[in-house]
Each structure stands twice: as C-alpha cells, then as structure tokens.
C-alpha positions as CSV (number, residue, x, y, z in Angstrom):
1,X,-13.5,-8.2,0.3
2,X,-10.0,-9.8,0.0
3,X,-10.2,-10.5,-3.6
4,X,-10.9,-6.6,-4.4
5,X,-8.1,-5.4,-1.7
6,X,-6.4,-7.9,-3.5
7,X,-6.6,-6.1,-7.1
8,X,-6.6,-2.8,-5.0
9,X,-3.0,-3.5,-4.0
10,X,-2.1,-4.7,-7.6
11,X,-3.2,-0.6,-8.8
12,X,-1.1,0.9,-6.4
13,X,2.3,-0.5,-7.5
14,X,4.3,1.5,-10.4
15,X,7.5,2.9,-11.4
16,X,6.5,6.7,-11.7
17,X,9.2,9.0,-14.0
18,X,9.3,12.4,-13.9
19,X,7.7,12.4,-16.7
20,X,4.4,10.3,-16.0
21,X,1.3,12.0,-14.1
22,X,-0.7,10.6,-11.5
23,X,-3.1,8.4,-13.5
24,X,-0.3,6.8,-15.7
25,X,1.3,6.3,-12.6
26,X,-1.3,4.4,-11.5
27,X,-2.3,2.4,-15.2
28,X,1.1,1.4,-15.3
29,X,1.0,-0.4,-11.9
30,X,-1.5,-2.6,-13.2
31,X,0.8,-3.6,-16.3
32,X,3.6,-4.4,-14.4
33,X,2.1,-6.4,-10.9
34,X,-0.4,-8.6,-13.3
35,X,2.7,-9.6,-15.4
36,X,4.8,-10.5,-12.3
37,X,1.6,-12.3,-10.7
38,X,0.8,-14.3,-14.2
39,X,4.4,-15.3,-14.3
40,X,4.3,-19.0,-14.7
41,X,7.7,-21.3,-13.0
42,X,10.1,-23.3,-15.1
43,X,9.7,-26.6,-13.9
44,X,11.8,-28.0,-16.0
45,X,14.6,-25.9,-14.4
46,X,13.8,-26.7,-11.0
47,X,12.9,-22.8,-10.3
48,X,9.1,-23.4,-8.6
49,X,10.6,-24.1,-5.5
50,X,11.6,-20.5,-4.6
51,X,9.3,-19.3,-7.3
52,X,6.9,-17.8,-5.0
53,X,9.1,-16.2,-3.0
54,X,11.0,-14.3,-5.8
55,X,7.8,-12.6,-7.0
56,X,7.1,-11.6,-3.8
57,X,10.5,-9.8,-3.6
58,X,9.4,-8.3,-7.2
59,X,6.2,-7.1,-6.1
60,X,7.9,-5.1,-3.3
61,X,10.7,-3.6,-5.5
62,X,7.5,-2.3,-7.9
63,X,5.9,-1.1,-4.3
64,X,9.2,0.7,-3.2
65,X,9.0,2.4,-6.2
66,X,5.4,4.0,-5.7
67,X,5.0,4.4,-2.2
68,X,6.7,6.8,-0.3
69,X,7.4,4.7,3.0
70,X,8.6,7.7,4.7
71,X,5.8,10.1,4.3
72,X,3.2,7.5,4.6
73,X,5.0,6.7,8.5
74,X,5.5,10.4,9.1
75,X,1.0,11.2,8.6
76,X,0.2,7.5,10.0
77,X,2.2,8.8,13.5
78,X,1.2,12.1,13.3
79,X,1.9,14.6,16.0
80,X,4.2,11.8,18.0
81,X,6.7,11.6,15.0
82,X,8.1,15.0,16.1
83,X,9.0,13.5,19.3
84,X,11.3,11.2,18.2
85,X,14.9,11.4,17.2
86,X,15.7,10.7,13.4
87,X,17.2,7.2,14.3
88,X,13.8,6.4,16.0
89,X,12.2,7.6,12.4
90,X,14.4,4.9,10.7
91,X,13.4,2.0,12.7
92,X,9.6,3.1,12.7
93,X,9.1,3.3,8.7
94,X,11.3,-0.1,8.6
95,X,8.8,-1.5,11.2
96,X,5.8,0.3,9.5
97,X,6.9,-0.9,5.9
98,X,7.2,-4.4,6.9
99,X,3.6,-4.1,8.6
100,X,2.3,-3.5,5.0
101,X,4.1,-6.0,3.0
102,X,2.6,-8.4,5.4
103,X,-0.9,-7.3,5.3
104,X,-1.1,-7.3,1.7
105,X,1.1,-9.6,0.0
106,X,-1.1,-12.6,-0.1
107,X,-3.6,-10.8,-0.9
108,X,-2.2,-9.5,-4.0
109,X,-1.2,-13.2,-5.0
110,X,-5.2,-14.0,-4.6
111,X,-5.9,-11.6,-7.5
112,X,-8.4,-13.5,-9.6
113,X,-9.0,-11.2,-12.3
114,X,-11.7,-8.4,-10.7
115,X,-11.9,-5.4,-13.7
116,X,-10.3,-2.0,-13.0
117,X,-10.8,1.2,-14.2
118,X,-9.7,4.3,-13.8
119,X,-12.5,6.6,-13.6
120,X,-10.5,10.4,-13.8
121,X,-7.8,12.0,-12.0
122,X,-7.6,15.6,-10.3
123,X,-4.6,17.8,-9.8
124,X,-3.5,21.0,-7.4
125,X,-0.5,22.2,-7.9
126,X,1.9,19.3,-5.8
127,X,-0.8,17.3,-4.9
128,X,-3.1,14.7,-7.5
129,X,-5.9,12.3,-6.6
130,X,-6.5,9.8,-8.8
131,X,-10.1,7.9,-9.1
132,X,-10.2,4.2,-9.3
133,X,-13.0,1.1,-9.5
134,X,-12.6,-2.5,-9.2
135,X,-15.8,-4.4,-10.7
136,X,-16.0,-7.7,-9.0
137,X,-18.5,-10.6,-9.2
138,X,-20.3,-9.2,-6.1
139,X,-19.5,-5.9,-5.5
140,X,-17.7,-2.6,-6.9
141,X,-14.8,-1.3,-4.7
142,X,-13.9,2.4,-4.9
143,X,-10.6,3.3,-4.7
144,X,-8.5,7.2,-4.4
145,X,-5.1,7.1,-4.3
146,X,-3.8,10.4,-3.1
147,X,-0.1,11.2,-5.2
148,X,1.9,14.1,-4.2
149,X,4.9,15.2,-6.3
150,X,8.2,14.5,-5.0
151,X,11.5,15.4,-6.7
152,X,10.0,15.4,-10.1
153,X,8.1,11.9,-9.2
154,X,4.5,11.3,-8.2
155,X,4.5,9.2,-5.5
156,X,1.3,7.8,-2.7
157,X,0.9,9.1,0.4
158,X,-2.3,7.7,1.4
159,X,-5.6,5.3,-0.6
160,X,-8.8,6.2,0.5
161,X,-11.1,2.6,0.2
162,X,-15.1,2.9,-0.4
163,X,-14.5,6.0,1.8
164,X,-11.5,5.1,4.6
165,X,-8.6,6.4,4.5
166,X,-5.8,4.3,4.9
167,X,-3.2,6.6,6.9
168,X,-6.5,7.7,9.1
169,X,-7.0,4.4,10.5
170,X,-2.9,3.5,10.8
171,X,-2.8,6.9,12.7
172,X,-5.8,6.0,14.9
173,X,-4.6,2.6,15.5
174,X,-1.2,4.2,16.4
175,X,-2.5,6.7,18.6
176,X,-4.8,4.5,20.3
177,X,-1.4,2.5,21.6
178,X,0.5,5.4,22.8
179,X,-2.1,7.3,24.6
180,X,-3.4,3.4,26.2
181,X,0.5,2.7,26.7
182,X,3.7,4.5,25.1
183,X,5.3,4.9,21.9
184,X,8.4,2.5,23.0
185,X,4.8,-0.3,23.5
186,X,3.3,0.4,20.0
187,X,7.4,0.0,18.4
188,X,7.5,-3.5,20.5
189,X,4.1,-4.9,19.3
190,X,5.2,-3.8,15.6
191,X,8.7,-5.6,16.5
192,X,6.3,-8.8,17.7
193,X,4.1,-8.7,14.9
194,X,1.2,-8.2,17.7
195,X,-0.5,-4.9,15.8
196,X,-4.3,-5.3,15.0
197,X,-3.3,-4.8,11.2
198,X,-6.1,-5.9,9.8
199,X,-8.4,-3.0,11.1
200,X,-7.9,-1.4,7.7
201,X,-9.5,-4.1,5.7
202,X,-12.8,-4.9,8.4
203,X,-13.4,-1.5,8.4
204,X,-13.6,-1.6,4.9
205,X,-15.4,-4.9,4.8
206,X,-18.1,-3.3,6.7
207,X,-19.3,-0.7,5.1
C-alpha cells in the first residue's frame, strides 16, 4: 500500500489559480511533483549531498500551495477547536502540518511509477470532488479529493482513500486523546512526535 499512498500524495500537490477548476487542480499536481521527484543531482557540482533534502523542501512548497492547513486542522479537531484561543489554533495547524509532512514524505520519494487517472469531477456551488485512480501492479487505489473554493482558489480539505476519509480518522484519533486525557496531552504527544500517525494508512491497508 505505500507505493499507491505514495503516488496518492504525488496527485494532491498543485498550484491552483483562480482560474483552474478542481480537476486541473489536481492534473497539474501530478506534472509538477513527478518533475521535482525525477530531478536528477549534479554531481559534478557537488549538489547530491543536500539534494535530497532540497526536493523535499520543494515538494512542501507545491503542498502549501494545495492544501489548506488551516481548514484541514479546524474539521480534524472538530468541536474542541472552538475551545481554544486563536494562538492555541496557530501552534495546533503548525503541529498538525508538520504531522503530515512526516507521514508522507518518504512516501512520495518511493513513487515508482503506479498509473493515475482521473476518472471525473463533480461540483456544488463552493464545494468540488474530484475522482481519482492509481493502477498499480497489485491493486487499484481509489482516491476523492474533496476541493472547496477559497478566495477565488480551489483548495483540499479532506482525500477520502478506497473509502476513509482522511480528516475522519485525524478527528477520531484526536478525539480519542482528549476524551482518554486532555487537549494540552494530545498537543504534547504531537510536540514528541508520539501520535499513532500511521492509523490513516493501516486502515487503508486493510480494507
């Protein structure tokens, strides 16, 4: 299942315009990630030592671009995000945003090649879903990636894989720690790295 989160992760990055609707959004994602993940280093300038890193970086300002971090924190946290104060806010979708980049950068740099299509789009108003499939050598992966429109921009709010929401089991997770614990334990595991991240992908994995 990595390999197909893996190209998953590659759709979902793309500079949207005002001009572009939610399924160019998401075609142009696939342009720009495979061309930053093909990049080859110049050895003869020294540059593969950091190389990795600096696509990395690259691959999160395409992300930053697509994904509103904000929103996607505000549904993940649900009915605890009104509790807490708008500086809390800030340090949750920094901590939050930083739980993603590590759950899915290596596996975008696994990408082997799985074929994607985009199988159609609908649209309501301020809100677009657009329909997705990775082909791999095993198994096909379906993908939605639900865009709402933001200042003029389609942006993601949430990517529904073979079925599971991705903000639905983030908010269950989250919820889970509070009610067990508090909200100032589920910010110090985030801080510590300690979050059961990967419940996303098993859940996934296993259906």
């Amino acid at each position: 299942m990595g390999r197909s989160l893996a190209a998953w992760f590659l759709v979902t990055f793309a500079a949207a315009s005002p001009a572009t609707a939610p399924r160019d959004v998401v075609q142009i994602a696939l342009t720009r990630v495979v061309a930053v993940l093909e990049s080859q280093p110049d050895f003869d300038r020294g540059t593969h030592v950091d190389f990795a890193e600096k696509r990395r970086v690259e691959i999160r300002k395409i992300a930053a671009d697509l994904f509103d971090y904000q929103e996607m924190s505000r549904r993940a946290l649900s009915r605890h995000w009104a509790a807490h104060t708008p500086s809390q806010h800030t340090e949750f979708v920094g901590l939050f945003t930083d739980l993603l980049e590590r759950s899915y950068v290596g596996r975008i740099e696994a990408f082997t090649g799985e074929k994607i299509s985009i199988i159609g789009q609908s649209v309501d108003a301020n809100y677009a879903t657009v329909r997705s499939r990775i082909t791999g050598k095993r198994r096909e992966t379906t993908l939605d990636y639900r865009l709402y429109l933001d200042d003029g921009r389609w942006r993601v709010y949430d990517i529904v894989i073979d079925g599971v929401s991705f903000v639905s089991t983030y908010r269950n997770e989250f919820d889970r720690v509070i009610r067990a614990s508090s909200y100032a334990t589920l910010v110090e595991r985030m801080k510590q790295k300690q979050l059961a991240v990967d419940a996303l992908p098993r859940q996934a994995a296993e259906r």
